[in-house]
N, C-alpha and C positions, 0 to 999 in steps of 0.2 A: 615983334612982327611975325615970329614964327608962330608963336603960341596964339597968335589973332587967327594969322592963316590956317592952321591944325583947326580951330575951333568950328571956322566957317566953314572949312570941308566934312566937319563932323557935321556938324547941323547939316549941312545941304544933304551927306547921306542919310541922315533920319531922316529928312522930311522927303526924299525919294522915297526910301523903302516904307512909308506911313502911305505916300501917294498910291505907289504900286499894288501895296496892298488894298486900302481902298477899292480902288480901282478895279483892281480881276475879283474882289467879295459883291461886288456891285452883280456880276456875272454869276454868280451861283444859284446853282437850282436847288437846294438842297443841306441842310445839315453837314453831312459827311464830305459833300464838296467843298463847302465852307471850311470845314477841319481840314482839307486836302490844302489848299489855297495857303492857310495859315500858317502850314508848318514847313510849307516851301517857302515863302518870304523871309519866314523868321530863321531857319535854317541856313539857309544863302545869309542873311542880316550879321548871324552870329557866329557864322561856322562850325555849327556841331548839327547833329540827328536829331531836331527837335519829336516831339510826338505831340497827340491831341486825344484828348479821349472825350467824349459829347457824351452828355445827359439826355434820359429820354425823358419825354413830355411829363412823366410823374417826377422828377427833378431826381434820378436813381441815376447813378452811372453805368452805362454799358456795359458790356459782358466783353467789348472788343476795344482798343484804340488802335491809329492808326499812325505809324513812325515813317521819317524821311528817310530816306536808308542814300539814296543821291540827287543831283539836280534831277535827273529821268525817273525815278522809282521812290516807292514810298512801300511799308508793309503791314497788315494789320494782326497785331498780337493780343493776345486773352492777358486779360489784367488781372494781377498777382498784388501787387503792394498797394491798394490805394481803398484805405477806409477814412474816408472824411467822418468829421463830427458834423452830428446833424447842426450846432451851433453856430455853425462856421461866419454865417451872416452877421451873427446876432456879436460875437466876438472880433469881426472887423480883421480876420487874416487875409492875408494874400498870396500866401501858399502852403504847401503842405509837402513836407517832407519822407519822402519813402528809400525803399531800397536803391533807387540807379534813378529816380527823379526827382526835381522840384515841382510840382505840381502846383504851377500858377492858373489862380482862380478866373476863369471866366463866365462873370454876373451879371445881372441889374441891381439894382435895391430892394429886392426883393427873393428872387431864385438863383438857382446857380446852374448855369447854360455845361459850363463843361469844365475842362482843365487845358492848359497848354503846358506839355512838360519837359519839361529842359532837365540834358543830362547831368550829375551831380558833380562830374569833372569837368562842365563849363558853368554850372551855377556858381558855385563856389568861387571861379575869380569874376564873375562880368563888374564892372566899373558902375558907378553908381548910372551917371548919366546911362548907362546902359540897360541898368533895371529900366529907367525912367521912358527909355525907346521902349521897351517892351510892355510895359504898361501900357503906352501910349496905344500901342500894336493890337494888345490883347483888348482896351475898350473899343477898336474898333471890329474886332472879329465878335465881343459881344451883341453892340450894334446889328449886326449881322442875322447873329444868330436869333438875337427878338425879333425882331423883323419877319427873317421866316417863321419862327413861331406863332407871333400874331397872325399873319397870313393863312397859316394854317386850320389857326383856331376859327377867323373866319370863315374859310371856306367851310370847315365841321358844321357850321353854324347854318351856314347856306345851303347846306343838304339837308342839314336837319328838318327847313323851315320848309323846305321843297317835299319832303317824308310826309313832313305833317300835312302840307296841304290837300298833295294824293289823299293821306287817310284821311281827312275833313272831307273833300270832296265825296269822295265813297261812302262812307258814314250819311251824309248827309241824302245821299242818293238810296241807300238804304233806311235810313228814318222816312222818308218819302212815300217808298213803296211800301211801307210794314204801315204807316201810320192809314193808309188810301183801306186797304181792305178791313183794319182794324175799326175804324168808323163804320163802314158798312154792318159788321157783325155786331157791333155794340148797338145800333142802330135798329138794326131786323131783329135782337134780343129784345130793345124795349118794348116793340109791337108786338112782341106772343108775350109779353108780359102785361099790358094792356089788354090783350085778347082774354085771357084768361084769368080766372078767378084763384086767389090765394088756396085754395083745399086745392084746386088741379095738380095733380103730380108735375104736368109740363110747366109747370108757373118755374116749380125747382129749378128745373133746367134747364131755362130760359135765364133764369137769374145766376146761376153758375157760370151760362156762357156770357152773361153781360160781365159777371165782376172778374172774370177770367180775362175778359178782353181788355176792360177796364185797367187793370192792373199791367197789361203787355203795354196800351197806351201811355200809360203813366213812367214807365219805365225808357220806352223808347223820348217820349219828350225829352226828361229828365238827361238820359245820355246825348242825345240831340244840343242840349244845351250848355254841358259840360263840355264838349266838343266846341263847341261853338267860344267857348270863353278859353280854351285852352291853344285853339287857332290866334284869337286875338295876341296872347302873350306868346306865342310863339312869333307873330308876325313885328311884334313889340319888339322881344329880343332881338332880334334880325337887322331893325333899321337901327338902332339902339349903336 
C-alpha cells in the first residue's frame, strides 16, 4: 500500500511539473525565454543548477548558455566543453557528455534546437523513471522551441514577400515610364528613316537611335517580365 501510495504521489508530481512547465512555455516570447522557463522547472523538479544552452537558426550552438544559479536568479556563461558530433541525429544519442554536464539533446527529427544540461553530480544518480520525466520535459521545451522557430521563419517570409512587392511595384512603375518615351523615339526614328534616303548620312543616325532604343526597349520588357514571374513565386511562397 505504501509502494502504490509513493507511486501515485510520483506520477502526480511529474505530471504537475510536465503541466507547469507546459503552461508558463505557452507564455514565451522568445528562444532564450524558453531556455529561462526550462531550467527553472527542471531545477525546482530535480534539485540541482540545471543549465540550457540554444542553437541558433543555422543549428550551431551559441557562444553563451544560460544556468539556474536559484529559484530568483539564473546566470549566463561562455561555453567551454560542448563539441557535439555533427552526427548526433543520424546516431540516435540523447546526450552528450562534457566536463561538469550532461548535455541532453533538445530536437525534432530532423535538427537539433539546443541542450538542456544537467550537472554531472546529479546526472550520474537520477533514477531511471527520472530520466523518463525529463525526457518527457525536454520534448516539450522542444515543442517549444519549433514553434518559435517556425513562427519566425514565417514572419522572414512575410517581409520578404512585402520587400518584393515594394520592389515589383517600383520596377513596374519604372518599366512604365522608360518604356512611354522609349516608343516615342523608336517611333520619330522610323520617320527620318522613311524621310530619308539610304546614301543620307542622317539615315545613319536615325537608325543608330532606332536600334539604340530598340535594344533599351527590349531589355526593359525582358526585366519587366522577369520581375513579373519572380513576384508570382514569391507570392507562391508566401501562401504555400
Amino acid at each position: 500500500a505504501k509502494q502504490s501510495a509513493n507511486a501515485a504521489k510520483q506520477k502526480e508530481t511529474e505530471a504537475k511539473a510536465i503541466y507547469t512547465l507546459t503552461n508558463r512555455l505557452t507564455k514565451a516570447k522568445d528562444i532564450h525565454e524558453i531556455a529561462c522557463i526550462a531550467i527553472s522547472v527542471i531545477s525546482e523538479c530535480f534539485s540541482c543548477q540545471a543549465a540550457c544552452l540554444c542553437f541558433d537558426a543555422d543549428g550551431s550552438p551559441e557562444p553563451l548558455f544560460v544556468q539556474q544559479l536559484s529559484a530568483e536568479s539564473n546566470v549566463w556563461r561562455d561555453v567551454h566543453d560542448f563539441k557535439p558530433d555533427k552526427n548526433i541525429l543520424n546516431e540516435q544519442l540523447k546526450y552528450y557528455i562534457g566536463t561538469e554536464f550532461y548535455d541532453f539533446y533538445i530536437h525534432t527529427s530532423d535538427h537539433i534546437l539546443g541542450t538542456v544540461r544537467i550537472p554531472i553530480n546529479h546526472a550520474e544518480i537520477v533514477s531511471t523513471s527520472q530520466i523518463h520525466l525529463l525526457e518527457s520535459m525536454i520534448e516539450n521545451v522542444a515543442l517549444a522551441m519549433d514553434r518559435f522557430w517556425s513562427a519566425e521563419q514565417q514572419l522572414k517570409l512575410r517581409e520578404e514577400a512585402v520587400q518584393e512587392r515594394y520592389r515589383g511595384n517600383l520596377l513596374r512603375a519604372i518599366s512604365h515610364d522608360l518604356r512611354t518615351p522609349l516608343s516615342g523615339i523608336m517611333g520619330t526614328s522610323e520617320m527620318l528613316m522613311d524621310m530619308t534616303s539610304l546614301e543620307d548620312p542622317r539615315y545613319n543616325l536615325a537608325s543608330g537611335i532606332h536600334k539604340d532604343a530598340d535594344w533599351l526597349h527590349s531589355m526593359v520588357e525582358k526585366h519587366f517580365e522577369f520581375n513579373e514571374i519572380t513576384g508570382r513565386e514569391a507570392h507562391s511562397k508566401q501562401t504555400n
